[in-house]
PLY file of the C-alpha trace (Angstrom):
ply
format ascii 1.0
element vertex 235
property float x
property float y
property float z
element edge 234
property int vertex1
property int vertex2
end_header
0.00 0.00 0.00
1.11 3.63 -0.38
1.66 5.80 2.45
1.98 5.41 6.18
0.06 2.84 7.81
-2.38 4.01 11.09
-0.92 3.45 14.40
-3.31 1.61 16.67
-3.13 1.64 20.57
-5.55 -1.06 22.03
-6.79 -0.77 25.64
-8.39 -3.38 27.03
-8.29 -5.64 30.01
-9.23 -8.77 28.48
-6.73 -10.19 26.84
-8.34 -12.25 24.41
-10.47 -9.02 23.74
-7.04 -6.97 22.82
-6.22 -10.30 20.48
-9.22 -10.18 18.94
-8.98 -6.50 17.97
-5.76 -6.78 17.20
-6.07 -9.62 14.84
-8.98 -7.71 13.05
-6.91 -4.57 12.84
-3.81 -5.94 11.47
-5.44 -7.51 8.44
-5.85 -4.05 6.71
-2.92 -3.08 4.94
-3.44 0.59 6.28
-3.72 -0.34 10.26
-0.76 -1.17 12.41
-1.28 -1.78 16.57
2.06 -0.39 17.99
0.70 -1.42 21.49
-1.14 -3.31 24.02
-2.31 -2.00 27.29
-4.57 -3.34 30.20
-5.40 -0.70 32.43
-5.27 3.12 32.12
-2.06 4.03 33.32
-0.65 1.54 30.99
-2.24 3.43 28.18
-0.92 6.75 28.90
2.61 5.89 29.02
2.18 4.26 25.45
0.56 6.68 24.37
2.99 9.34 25.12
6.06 7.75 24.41
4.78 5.84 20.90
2.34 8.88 19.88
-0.11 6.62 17.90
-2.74 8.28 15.46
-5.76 6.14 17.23
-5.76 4.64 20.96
-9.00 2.23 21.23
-10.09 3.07 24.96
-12.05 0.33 27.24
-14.41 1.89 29.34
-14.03 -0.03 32.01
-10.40 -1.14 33.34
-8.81 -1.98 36.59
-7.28 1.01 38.48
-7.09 3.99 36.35
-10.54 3.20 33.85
-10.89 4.61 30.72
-12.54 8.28 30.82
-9.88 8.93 33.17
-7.11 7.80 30.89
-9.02 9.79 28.10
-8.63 13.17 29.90
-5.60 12.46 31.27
-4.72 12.43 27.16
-6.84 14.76 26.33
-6.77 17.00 28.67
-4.78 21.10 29.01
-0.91 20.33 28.13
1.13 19.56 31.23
4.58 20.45 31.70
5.85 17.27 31.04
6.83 17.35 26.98
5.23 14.45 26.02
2.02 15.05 27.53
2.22 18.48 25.34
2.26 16.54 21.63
-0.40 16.44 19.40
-2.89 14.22 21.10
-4.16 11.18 19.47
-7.89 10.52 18.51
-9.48 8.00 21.11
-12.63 5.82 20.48
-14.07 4.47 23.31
-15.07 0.71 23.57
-18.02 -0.30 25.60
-20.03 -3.04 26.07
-22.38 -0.61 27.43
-24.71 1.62 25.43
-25.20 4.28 27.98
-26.11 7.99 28.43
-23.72 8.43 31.17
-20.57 6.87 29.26
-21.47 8.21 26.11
-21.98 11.44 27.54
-18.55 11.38 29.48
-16.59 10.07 26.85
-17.77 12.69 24.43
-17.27 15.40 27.34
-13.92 14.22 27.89
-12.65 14.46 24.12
-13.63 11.15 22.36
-13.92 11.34 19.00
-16.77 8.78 19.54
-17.31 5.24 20.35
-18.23 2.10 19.31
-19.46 -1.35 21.33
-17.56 -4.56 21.45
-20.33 -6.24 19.87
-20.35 -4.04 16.75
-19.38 -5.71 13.58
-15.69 -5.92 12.42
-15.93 -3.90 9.18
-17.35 -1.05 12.00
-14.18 -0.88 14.01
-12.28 -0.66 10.98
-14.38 2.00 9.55
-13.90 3.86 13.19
-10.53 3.77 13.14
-10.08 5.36 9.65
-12.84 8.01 10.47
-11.44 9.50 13.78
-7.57 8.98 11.70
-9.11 11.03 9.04
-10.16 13.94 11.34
-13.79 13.05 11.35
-16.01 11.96 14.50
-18.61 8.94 15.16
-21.73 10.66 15.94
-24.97 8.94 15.04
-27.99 11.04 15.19
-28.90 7.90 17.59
-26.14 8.83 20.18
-26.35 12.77 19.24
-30.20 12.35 20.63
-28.86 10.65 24.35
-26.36 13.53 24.41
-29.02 16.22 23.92
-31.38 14.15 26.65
-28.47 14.38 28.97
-26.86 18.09 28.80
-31.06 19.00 28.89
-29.78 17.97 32.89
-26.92 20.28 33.68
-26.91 23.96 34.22
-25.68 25.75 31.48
-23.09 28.13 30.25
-23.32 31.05 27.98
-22.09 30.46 24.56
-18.58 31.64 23.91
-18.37 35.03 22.67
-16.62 33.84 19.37
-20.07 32.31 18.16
-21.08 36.18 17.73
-18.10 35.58 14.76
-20.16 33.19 13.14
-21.92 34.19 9.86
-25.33 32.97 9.10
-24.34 30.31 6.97
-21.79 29.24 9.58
-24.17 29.03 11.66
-26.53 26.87 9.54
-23.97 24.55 8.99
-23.44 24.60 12.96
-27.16 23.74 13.57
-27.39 20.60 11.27
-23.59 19.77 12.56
-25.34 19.28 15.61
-28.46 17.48 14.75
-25.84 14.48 13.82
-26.14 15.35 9.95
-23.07 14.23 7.77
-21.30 16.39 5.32
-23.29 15.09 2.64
-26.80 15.41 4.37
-25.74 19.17 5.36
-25.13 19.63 1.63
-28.40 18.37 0.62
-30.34 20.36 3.42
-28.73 23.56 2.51
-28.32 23.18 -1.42
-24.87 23.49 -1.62
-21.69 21.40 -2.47
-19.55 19.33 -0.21
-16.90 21.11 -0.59
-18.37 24.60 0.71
-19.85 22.80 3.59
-16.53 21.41 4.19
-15.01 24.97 4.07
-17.64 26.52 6.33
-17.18 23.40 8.95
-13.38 24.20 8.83
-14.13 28.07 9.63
-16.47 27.11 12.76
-13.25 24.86 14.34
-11.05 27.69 13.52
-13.45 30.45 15.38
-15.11 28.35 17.95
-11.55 26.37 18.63
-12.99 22.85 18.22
-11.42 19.82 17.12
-13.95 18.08 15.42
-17.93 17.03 15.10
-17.82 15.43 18.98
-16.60 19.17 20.37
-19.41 21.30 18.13
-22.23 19.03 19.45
-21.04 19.12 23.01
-20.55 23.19 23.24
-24.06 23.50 21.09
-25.66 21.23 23.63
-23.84 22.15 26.34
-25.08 26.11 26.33
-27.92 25.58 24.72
-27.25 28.18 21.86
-29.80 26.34 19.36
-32.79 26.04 21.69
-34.33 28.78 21.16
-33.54 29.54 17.28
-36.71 28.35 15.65
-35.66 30.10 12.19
-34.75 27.34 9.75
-31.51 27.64 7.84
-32.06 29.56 4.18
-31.82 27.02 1.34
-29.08 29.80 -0.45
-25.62 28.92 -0.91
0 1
1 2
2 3
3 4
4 5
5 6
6 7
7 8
8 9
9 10
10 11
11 12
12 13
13 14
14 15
15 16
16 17
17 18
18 19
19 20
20 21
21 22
22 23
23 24
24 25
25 26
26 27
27 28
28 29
29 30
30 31
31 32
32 33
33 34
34 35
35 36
36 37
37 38
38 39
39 40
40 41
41 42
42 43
43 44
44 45
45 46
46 47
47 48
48 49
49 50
50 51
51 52
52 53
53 54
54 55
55 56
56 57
57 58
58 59
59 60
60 61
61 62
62 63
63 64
64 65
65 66
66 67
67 68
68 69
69 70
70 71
71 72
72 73
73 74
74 75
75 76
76 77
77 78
78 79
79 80
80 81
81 82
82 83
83 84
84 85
85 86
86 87
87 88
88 89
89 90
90 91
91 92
92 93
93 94
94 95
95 96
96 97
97 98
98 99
99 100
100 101
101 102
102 103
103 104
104 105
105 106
106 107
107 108
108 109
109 110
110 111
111 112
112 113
113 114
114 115
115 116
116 117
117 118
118 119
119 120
120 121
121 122
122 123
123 124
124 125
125 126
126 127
127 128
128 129
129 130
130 131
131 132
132 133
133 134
134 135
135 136
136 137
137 138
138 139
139 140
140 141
141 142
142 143
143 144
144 145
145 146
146 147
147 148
148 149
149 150
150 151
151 152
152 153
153 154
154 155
155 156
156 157
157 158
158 159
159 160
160 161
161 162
162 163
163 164
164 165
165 166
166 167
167 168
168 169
169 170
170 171
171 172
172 173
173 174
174 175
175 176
176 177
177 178
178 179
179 180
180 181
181 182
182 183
183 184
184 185
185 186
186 187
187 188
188 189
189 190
190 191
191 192
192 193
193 194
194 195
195 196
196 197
197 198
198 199
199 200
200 201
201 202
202 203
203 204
204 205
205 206
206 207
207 208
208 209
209 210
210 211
211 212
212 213
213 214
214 215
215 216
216 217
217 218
218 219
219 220
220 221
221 222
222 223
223 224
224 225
225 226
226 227
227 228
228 229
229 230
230 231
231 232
232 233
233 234
């Protein structure tokens, strides 16, 4: 194949549950797992020291679980210099299709999740997606992350989404109804391409890494709620 391959972290207690993964990832050409690790403290040394492009995150491990290892990753730079590297995109396993982890996985800087039970061809498609700069966000978990921040007092919006222009901001709605690039392009009459421009604009402004951090702030202050106007179909 041409070009580098993706460097895989697994993170998972069970060994035969890291084997399995690993086995599945390793028969792409494009995926390569630089490391094993069974608990989270495990996983943030690797991590650190072998700066992989994806680190597959188990919920729940012994000691130090996984959210914890995920902000610990995630997280405001330390002092120590590798903490301060680019961080690497982390999908969360669970077998657990909850509110509360997918909530605090998404909080904590997940680029999404997927459950141990999911298909093969669906981690593999994860791991590309987050590697690619992209999020896992089904309007499915989008709706259980909306339920819960409806829960928790909110902030005001930052004062860069004043910087916004209305098309920005119609992008920035559908972003965070769960809609794909594709679907926003449809809904708003205009190419792929453009939506991909204005999406790139909104990170800039707003600071955000990707699709997980624009649904959390726009459902974390609520800026949305009480815009009933529905985005102009003008390019």
């Amino acid at each position: 194949m041409n070009g580098p391959r993706l460097r895989v972290v697994i993170a998972d207690d069970q060994v035969l549950v890291r084997a399995g993964f690993r086995m599945i990832l390793e028969a792409q050409p494009d995926i390569e797992v630089v490391a094993e690790a069974a608990d989270g403290d495990a996983v943030v040394r690797l991590t650190r020291r072998l700066r992989p492009d994806v680190v597959l995150m188990d919920i729940r491990m012994p000691g130090v679980d996984g959210l914890e290892a995920t902000r610990r990753l995630l997280g405001p730079p330390s002092s120590d210099a590798s903490a301060a590297r680019t961080p690497p995109r982390i999908v969360i396993l669970t077998t657990f299709d909850l509110d509360e982890y997918v909530y605090e996985a998404l909080k904590a800087g997940a680029s999404g999740f997927v459950l141990k039970d999911d298909p093969p061809e669906q981690l593999i498609a994860a791991i590309r997606t987050v590697a690619a700069g992209d999020a896992l966000l089904s309007p499915a978990v989008t709706k259980r992350v909306i339920k819960q921040f409806t829960r928790i007092p909110r902030p005001e919006p930052p004062k860069e989404f004043d910087e916004l222009s209305e098309r920005e901001r119609d992008v920035f709605r559908l972003i965070a109804r769960g809609l794909s690039n594709g679907e926003i392009a449809q809904e708003l009459y205009i190419s792929d391409t453009t939506v991909k421009t204005h999406i790139t604009h909104i990170f800039q402004k707003l600071d955000l890494r990707d699709r997980v951090q624009a649904v959390v702030l726009a459902y974390q202050t609520g800026v949305f709620e009480t815009d009933a106007a529905q985005p102009s179909a003008r390019g």
